[in-house]
Each structure stands twice: as C-alpha cells, then as structure tokens.
MIFIDO-368085 format. One record per residue (C-alpha): residue number from 0; x, y, z. Coordinates in pm, 1 decimal. Example, Ala and Ser with C-alpha at 12.3 -4.5 7.8 and 13.67 -1.06 7.14 Angstrom:
BEGIN
<node 0 <1230.0 -450.0 780.0>>
<node 1 <1367.0 -106.0 714.0>>
# end
This chain:
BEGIN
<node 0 <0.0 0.0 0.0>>
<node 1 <291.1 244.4 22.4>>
<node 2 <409.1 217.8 -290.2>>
<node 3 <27.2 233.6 -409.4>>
<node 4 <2.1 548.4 -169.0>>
<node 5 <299.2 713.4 -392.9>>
<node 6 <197.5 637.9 -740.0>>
<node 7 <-166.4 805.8 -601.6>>
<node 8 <27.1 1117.9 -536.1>>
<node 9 <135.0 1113.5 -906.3>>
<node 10 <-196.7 1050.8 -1040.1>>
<node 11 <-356.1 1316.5 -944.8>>
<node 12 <-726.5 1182.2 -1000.7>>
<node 13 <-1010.4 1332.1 -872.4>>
<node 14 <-1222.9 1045.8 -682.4>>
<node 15 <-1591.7 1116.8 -595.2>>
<node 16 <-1760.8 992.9 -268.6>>
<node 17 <-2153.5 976.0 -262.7>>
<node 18 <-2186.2 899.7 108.6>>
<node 19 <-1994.5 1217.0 159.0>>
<node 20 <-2189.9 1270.1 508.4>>
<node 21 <-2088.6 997.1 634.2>>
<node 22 <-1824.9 957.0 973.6>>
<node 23 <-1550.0 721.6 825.3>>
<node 24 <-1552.8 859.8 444.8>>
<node 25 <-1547.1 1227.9 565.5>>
<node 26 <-1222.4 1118.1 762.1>>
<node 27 <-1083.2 953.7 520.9>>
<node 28 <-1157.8 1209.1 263.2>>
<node 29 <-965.6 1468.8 529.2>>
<node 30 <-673.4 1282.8 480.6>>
<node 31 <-636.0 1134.4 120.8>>
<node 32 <-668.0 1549.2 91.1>>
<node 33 <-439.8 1650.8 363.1>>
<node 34 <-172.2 1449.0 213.5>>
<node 35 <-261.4 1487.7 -126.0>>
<node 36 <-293.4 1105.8 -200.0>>
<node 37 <-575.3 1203.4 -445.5>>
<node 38 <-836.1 1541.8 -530.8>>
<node 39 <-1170.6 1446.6 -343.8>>
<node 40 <-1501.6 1572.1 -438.9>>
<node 41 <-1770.3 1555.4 -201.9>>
<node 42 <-2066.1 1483.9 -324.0>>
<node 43 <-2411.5 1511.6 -140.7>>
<node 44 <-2613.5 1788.7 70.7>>
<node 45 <-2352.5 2062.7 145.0>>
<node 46 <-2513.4 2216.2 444.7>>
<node 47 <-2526.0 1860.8 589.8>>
<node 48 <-2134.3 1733.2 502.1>>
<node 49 <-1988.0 2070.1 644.0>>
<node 50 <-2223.3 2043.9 954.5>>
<node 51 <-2091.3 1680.2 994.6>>
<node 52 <-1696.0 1728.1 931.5>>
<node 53 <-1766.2 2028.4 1215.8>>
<node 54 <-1921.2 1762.5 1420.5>>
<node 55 <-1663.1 1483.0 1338.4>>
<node 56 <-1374.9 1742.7 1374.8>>
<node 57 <-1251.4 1748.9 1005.9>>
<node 58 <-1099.3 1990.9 814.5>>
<node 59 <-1253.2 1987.6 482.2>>
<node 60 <-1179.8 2354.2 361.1>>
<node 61 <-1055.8 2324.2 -25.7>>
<node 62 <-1249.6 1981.2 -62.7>>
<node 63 <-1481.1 2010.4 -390.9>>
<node 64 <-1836.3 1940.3 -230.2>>
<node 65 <-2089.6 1857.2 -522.2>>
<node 66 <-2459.4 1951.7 -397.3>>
<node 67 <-2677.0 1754.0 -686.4>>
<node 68 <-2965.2 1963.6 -585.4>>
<node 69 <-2765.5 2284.8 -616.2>>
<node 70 <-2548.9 2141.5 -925.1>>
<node 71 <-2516.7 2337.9 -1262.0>>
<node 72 <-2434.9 1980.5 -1387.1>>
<node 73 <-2841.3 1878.3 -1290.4>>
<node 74 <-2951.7 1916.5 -1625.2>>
<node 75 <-2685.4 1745.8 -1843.4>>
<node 76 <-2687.2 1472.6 -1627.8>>
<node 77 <-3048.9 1421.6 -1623.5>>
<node 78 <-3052.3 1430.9 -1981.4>>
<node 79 <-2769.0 1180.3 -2033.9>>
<node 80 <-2914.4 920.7 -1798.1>>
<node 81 <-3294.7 981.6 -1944.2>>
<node 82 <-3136.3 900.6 -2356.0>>
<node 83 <-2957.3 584.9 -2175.2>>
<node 84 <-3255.6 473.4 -2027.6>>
<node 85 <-3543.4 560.8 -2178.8>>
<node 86 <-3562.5 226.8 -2390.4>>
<node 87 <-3601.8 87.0 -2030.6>>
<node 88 <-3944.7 297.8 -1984.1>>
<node 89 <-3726.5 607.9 -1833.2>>
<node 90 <-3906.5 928.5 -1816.6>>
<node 91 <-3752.2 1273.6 -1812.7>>
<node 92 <-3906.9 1373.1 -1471.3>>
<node 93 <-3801.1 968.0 -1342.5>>
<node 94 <-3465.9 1050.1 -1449.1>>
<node 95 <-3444.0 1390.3 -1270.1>>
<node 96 <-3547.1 1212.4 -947.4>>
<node 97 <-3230.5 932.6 -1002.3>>
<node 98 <-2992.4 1199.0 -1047.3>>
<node 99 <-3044.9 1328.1 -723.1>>
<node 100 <-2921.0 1020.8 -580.1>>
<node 101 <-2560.9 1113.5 -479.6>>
<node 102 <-2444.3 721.3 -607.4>>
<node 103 <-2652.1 793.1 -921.2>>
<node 104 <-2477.6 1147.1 -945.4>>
<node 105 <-2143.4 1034.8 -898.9>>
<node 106 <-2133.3 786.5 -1075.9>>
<node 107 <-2254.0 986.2 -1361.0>>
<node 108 <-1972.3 1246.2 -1235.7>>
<node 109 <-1765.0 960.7 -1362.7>>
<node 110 <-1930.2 881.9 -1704.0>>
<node 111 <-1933.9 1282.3 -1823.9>>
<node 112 <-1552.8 1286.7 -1689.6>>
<node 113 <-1576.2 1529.6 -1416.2>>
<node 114 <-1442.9 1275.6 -1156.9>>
<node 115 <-1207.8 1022.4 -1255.5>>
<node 116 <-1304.0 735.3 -1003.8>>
<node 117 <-1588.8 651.1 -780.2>>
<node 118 <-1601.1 495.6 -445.5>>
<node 119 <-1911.4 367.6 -205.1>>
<node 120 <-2039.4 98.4 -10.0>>
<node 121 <-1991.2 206.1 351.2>>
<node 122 <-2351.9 240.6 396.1>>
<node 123 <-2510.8 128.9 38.2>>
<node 124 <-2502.8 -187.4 -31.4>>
<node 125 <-2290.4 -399.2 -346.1>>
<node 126 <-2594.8 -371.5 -544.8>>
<node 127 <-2688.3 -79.1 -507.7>>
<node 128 <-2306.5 32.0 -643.1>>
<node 129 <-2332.8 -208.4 -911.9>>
<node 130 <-2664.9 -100.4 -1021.7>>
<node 131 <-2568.0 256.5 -1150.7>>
<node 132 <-2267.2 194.2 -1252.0>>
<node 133 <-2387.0 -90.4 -1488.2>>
<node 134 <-2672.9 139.7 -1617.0>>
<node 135 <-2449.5 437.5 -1678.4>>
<node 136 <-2086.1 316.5 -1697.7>>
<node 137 <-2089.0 -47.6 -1850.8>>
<node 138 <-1826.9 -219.2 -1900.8>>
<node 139 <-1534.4 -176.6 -2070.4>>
<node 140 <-1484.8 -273.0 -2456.5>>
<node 141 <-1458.3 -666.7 -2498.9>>
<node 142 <-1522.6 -715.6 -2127.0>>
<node 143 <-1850.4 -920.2 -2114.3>>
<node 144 <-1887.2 -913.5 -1741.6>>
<node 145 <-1803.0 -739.8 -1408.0>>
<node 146 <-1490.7 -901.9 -1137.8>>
<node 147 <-1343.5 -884.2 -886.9>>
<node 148 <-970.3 -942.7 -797.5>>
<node 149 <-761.4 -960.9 -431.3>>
<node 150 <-400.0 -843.0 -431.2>>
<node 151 <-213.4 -1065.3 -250.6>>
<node 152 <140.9 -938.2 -99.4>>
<node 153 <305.8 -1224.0 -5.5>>
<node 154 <605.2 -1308.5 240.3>>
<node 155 <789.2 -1514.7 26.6>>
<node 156 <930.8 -1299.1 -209.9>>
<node 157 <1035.4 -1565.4 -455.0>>
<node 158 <641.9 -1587.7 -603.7>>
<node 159 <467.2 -1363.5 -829.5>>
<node 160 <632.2 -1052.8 -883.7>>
<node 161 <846.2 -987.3 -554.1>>
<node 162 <585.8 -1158.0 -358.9>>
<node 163 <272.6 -961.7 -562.4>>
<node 164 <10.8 -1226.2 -683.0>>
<node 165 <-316.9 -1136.4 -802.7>>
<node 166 <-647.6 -1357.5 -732.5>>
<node 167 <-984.7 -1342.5 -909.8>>
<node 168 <-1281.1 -1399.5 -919.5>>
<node 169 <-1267.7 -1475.4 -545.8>>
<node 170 <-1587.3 -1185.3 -461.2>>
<node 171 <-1851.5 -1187.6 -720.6>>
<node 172 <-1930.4 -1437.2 -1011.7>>
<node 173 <-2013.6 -1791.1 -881.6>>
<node 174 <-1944.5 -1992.3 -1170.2>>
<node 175 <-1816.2 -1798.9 -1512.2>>
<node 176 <-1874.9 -1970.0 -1851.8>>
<node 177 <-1572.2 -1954.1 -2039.4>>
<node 178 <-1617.5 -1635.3 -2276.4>>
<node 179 <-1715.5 -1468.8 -1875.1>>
<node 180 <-1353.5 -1661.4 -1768.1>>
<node 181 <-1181.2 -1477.0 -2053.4>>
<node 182 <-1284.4 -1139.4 -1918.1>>
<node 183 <-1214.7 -1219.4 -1597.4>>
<node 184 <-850.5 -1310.1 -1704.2>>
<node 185 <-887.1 -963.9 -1922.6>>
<node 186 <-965.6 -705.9 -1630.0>>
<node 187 <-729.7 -892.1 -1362.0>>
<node 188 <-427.6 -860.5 -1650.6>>
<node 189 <-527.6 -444.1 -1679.6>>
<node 190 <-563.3 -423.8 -1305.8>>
<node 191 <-220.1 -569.9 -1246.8>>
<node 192 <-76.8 -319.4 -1497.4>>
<node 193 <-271.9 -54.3 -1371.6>>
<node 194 <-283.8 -107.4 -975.9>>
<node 195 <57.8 -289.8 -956.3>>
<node 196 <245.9 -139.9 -1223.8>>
<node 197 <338.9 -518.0 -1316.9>>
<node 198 <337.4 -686.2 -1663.4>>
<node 199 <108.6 -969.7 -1602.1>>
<node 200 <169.9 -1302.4 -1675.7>>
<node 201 <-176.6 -1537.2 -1615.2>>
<node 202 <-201.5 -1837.1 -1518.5>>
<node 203 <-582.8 -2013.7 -1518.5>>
<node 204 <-585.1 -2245.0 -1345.7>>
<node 205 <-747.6 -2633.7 -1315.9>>
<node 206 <-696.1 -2998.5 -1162.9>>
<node 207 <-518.3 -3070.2 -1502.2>>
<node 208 <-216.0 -2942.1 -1679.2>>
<node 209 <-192.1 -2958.9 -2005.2>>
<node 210 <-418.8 -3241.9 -2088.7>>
<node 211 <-346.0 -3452.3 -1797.5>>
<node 212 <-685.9 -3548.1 -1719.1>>
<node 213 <-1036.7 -3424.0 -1897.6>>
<node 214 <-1344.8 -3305.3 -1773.7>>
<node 215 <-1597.6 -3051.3 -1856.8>>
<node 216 <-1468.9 -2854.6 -1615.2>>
<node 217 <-1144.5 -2824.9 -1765.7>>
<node 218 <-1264.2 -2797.8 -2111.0>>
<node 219 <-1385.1 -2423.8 -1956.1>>
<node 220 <-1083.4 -2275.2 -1851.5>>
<node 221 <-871.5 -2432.4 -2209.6>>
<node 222 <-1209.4 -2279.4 -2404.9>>
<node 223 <-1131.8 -1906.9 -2220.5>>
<node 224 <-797.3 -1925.7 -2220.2>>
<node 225 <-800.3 -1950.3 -2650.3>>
<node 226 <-1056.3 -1665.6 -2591.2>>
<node 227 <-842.2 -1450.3 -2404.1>>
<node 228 <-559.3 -1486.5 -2649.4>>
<node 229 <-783.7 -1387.8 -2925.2>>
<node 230 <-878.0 -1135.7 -2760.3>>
<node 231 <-553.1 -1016.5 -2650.6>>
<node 232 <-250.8 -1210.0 -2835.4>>
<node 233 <21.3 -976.8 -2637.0>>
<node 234 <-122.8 -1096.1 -2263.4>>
<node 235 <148.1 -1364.4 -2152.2>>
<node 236 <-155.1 -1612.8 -2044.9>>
<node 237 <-158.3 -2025.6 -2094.3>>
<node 238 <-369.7 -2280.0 -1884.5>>
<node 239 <-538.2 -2483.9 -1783.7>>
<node 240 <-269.7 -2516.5 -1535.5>>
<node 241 <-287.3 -2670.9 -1155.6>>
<node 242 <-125.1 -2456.6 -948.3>>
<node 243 <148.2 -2626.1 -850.8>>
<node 244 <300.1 -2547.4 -1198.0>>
<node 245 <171.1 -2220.7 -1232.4>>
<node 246 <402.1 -2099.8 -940.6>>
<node 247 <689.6 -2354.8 -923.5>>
<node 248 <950.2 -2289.2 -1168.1>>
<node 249 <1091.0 -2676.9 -1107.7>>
<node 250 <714.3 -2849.4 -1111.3>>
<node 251 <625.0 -2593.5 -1412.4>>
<node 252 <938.0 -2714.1 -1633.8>>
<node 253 <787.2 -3132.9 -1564.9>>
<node 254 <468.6 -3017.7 -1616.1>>
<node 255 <454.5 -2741.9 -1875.9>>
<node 256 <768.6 -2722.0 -2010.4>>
<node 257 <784.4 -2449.9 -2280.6>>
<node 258 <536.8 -2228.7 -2081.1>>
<node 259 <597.3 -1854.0 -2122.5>>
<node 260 <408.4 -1837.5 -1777.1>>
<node 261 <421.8 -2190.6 -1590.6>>
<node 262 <637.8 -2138.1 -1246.5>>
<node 263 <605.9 -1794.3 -1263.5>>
<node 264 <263.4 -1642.6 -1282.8>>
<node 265 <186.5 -1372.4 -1154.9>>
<node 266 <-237.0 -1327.3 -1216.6>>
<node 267 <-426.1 -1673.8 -1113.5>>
<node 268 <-741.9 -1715.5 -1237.6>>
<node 269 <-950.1 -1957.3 -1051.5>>
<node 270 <-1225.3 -2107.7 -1235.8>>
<node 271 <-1545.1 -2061.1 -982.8>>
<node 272 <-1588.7 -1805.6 -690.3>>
<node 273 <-1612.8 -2152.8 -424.1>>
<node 274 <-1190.0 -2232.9 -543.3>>
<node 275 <-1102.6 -1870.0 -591.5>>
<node 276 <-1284.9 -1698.5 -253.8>>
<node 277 <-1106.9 -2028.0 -65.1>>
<node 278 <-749.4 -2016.3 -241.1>>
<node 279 <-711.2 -1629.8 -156.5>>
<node 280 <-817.4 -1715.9 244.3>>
<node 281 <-628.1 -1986.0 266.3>>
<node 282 <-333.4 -1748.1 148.7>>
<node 283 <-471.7 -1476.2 360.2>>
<node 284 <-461.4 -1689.1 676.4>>
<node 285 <-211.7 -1935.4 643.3>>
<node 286 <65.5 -1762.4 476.1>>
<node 287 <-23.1 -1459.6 670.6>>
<node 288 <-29.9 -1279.1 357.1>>
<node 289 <-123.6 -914.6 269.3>>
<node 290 <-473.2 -883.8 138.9>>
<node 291 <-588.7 -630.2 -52.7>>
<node 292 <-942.8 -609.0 -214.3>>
<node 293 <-1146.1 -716.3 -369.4>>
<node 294 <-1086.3 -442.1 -628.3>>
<node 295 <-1394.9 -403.4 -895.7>>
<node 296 <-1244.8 -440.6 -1268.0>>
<node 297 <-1439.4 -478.8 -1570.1>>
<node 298 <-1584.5 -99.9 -1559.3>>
<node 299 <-1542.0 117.1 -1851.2>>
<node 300 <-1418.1 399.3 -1537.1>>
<node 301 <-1331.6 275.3 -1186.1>>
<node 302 <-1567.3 170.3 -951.0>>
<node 303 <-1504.0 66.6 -634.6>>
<node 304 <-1671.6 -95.9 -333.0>>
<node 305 <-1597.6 -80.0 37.3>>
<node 306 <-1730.3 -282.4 307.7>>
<node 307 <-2025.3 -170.3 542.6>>
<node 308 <-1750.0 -257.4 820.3>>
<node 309 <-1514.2 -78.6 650.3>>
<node 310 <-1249.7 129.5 884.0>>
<node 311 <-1079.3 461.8 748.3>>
<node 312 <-795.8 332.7 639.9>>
<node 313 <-989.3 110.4 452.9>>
<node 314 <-1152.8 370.8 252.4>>
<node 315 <-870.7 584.8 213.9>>
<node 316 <-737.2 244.6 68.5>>
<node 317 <-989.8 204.5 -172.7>>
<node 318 <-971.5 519.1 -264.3>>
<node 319 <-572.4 535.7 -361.3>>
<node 320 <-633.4 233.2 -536.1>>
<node 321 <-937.3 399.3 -763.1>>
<node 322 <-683.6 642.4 -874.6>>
<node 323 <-433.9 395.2 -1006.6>>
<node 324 <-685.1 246.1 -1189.6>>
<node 325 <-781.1 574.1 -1334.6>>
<node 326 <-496.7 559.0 -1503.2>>
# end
C-alpha cells in the first residue's frame, strides 16, 4: 500500500464519494486530501457534510463538495441518464429524481468525466453500487462481465512478482462460462498493470495441466484461455494449469515445459468463486499474507466498493487504489 500510496500522489485523479456525510468517508476524505494522496469531491447535501466534518472534527476547507440539488451539472446529467434509459421505460421527470441520488450522481460524475473514479459501499449496499454503474458506466470494450480481484502481498518474495500475486474472481461471479472466464482473465491482466504497475503473466488455473486429465470442467478454462488470447494475443496467459506449476519454476518445467508463464505467474485465475474466494483465504490466513481487495475491474471507469464494516484506512485504501486504476 505504500508504494500504491505514492503512485496516487502522481496521479492526481479526482475520486468522488456519494456517502460524503458519512463519519469514516469524511475522515478519510480529510486525509487522502491533507496528504494529497488524491483530489476528493464531495458529493451530497452541502449544508449537511460541512455540519458533519464540524461535528466529526474534520478539516474539509478546499475539498470540492458537489450539492446535486444545487449542481449546474443537474440538467446534463439528467438528460444523459434519461437518452440511456429511456428504452427501459425512463421518463424525463423519473430521471431527474435518479440523479439526485448522490451514487446515481457520482457515478454519472464519472461517465461525463468530471471525476475520474468513484467509491461507495460504507452504507449502500454492493448492489446498489453495481446497479448505476452498470446502467451508466458499462463495461469496458470486450469485457462481457463485471470481477473482482484480491491483491495478494506475499512473504515469500520468490512468487509472483516480488511476492505480488493477483487472485480473481474470489468476490462476485459464482461460476463464469468460459467467454465470462476470458474477461475475468482480461480485467485482472489491466488491473495488475494498472494497480501494480506489473506486466502480467496469467495463469488459469485447473486440476489438469496440459491435458493430464479431462473433464468438462477443464474444457472451460482451455475454451477461455483460446478466448483470451484472441482477444488479446500480447497478454502472456496459458492454462489450464494446476497450481502447482503455475508458481513452481521446477514443477512448471515437468509439467509445462515451454510455458511462457508456468512457475512464474503472476495473475491466477480460478475457475469458480467456491476455489477462488477459498485459495485467496487460505493465502490470507495461512501464509499470513497481505490482502488487498477485492478491487472491482471490468468498468469502462473505476468503480469501487468498500465494506459496510469498513475502517478509514480502509476507505482511504480504496480510494488510492481507484486512482491507479484511473490511469
């Protein structure tokens, strides 16, 4: 997280928080500001966030606060969200009403490019996140679906990339078909580049390697791993693999040999949420590894989620690593 902290400070991205009345965001949004980890904009009822950071004892002065009711931006953004969604039975008055929503603002904030990023969740819910941003962001091009991924910062520094491994889907999908697989593969790749500032090399992973046993469940992850090179013939990606020789250079060279990622992959791709939401605990706990996540990919503009139990740090966190994504 520190050196996640410092490229933050270079990006310079403005991230917008919708629950921007709230104890823990307004505290966090103090000090991503104070030590100019990221620009915030507050977004929400003014008189009610700068009675609040009075109450809560923070220092907000030279914090953009976004007022949709007030907002000169009202009208566009009405009118954007009613021609995205009037197909859906959208009125002009119904879409006025959404816009008013501070998630539904912000995250249209983040559409029109007035705020890079977009973080909530410590009092909404995943859905009600998701919901907006699928109806106004999408996802991004040849991304068919929405992931998740953990970073894992491990002790032993001879895995991954100095001890960096990324995870995913271990948070939302339960079980991907394979063109959903490739995109998963896709988004964790860019968020490795983007959040990590490593060139991924992905591993997806199976109980085969290399044709050493079939099943339909391995015919999956070999159908979206030919996907995923179609789709992206630079991405160093191969599979299925087991894990063993996805991470074991000695193992990978029995296995796979001739791999340009066996033994030293650095993105795993588990094939269901039940393998990949118990590989990254089992990491988590008994490696004593350094979790961080899960970090939403898959958005044409970042997204992120936080935790209803969510502490400060946590959001000031999220809200570093929305930034990097931003690009």
């Amino acid at each position: 997280m520190d050196r996640i902290w410092e490229f933050a400070k270079n990006a310079k991205r403005k991230i917008a928080l919708p629950e921007a009345s709230e104890e823990r965001n307004l505290k966090a949004a103090g000090f991503v500001h104070k030590n100019r980890l990221s620009e915030i904009i507050l977004v929400g009822n003014e008189d009610e966030i700068k009675q609040n950071a009075s109450k809560f004892g923070v220092n907000i002065s030279g914090i953009e606060i976004f007022d949709p009711q007030a907002s000169g931006f009202l009208e566009r953004y009405t009118e954007t969200f009613f021609n995205l969604r009037k197909s859906k039975g959208v009125t002009l008055e119904k879409a006025k009403e959404i816009m008013l929503d501070p998630v539904y603002y912000a995250t249209m904030m983040v559409k029109m490019k007035d705020a890079d990023g977009m973080v909530s969740g410590a009092i909404h819910s995943t859905g009600d996140l998701l919901r907006p941003a699928l109806q106004i962001i999408k996802t991004a091009p040849g991304i068919s679906i929405v992931s998740s991924s953990f970073v894992m910062e491990l002790q032993d520094k001879s895995f991954g990339d100095n001890g960096v491994i990324l995870f995913a889907d271990c948070a939302i999908n339960p079980n991907p078909n394979a063109e959903e697989l490739s995109s998963i593969a896709l988004a964790t790749a860019a968020t490795a580049k983007s959040l990590c500032q490593i060139e991924p090399r992905v591993a997806m992973l199976s109980f085969s390697t290399k044709g050493s046993a079939e099943h339909e469940l391995i015919t999956k992850v070999r159908e979206a791993t030919k996907l995923a090179k179609k789709k992206s013939p630079e991405l160093l990606i191969d599979g299925e693999l087991q894990l063993d020789a996805a991470i074991i250079p000695d193992i990978a060279k029995l296995k796979a040999p001739g791999s340009p990622v066996a033994g030293k992959a650095n993105v795993l791709i588990f094939p269901d949420l039940q393998s990949g939401n118990i590989g990254y605990k089992l990491v988590q706990r008994i490696a004593k590894a350094n979790c961080i996540g899960p970090v939403s990919q898959g958005f044409a503009a970042p997204v992120n989620d936080l935790s209803r139990g969510c502490s400060v740090e946590d959001i000031i966190n999220v809200i570093t690593i929305t930034a990097l994504q931003a690009g």
